[in-house]
C-alpha positions as CSV (number, residue, x, y, z in Angstrom):
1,X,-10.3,17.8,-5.0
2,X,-12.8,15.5,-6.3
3,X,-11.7,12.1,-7.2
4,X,-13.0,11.1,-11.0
5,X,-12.9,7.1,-10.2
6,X,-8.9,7.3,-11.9
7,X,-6.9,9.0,-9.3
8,X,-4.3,6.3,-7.5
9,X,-2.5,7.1,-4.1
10,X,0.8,5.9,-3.5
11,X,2.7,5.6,-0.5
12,X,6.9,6.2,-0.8
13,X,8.7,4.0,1.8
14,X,11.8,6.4,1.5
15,X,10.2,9.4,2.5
16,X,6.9,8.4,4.3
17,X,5.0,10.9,1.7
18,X,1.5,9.7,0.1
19,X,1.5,11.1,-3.3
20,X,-1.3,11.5,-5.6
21,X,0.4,9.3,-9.1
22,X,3.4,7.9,-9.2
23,X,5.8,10.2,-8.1
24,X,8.7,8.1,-6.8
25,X,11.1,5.5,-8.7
26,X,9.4,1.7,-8.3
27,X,11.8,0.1,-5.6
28,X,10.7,2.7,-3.0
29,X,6.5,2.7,-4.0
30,X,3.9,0.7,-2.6
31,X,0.3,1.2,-4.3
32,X,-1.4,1.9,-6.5
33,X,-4.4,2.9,-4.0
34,X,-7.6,3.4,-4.8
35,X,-7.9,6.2,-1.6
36,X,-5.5,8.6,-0.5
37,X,-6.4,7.2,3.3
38,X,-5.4,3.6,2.0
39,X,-2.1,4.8,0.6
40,X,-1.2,6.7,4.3
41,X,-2.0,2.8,6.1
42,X,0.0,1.4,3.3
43,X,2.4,-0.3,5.6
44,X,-0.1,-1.3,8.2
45,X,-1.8,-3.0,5.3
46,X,1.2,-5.0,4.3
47,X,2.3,-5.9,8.4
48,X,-1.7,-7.1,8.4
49,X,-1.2,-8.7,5.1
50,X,2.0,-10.3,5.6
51,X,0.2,-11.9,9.2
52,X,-2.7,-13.2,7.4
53,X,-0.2,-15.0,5.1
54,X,1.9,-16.1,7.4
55,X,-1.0,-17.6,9.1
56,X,-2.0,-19.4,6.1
57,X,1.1,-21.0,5.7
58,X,1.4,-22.3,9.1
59,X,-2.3,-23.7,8.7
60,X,-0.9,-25.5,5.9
61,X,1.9,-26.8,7.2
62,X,0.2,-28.3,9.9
């Protein structure tokens, strides 16, 4: 499949599935992604994410 520059990955936190669109109800969908590999690292994004953040704060609190 060739991706046209519009497709977005999602990744569903209930059932571990990537899906190509929005398949799954809002509370249990992380995304849109731009790339379906993205959307499959979706929580290892947001655990990187949430560190950088976290790290941030603490830098500002200091």
């Amino acid at each position: 499949m060739t991706n046209a520059g519009n497709t977005k990955w999602y990744y569903d936190v209930a059932t571990g599935q990537v899906t190509e669109g929005p398949e799954s109800g809002w509370d249990n969908r992380m995304g849109p992604y731009d790339t379906r590999e993205e959307a499959e690292n979706a929580l290892k994004l947001a655990a990187e994410r949430n560190a950088a953040a976290d790290a941030a704060d603490k830098a500002w609190e200091d």
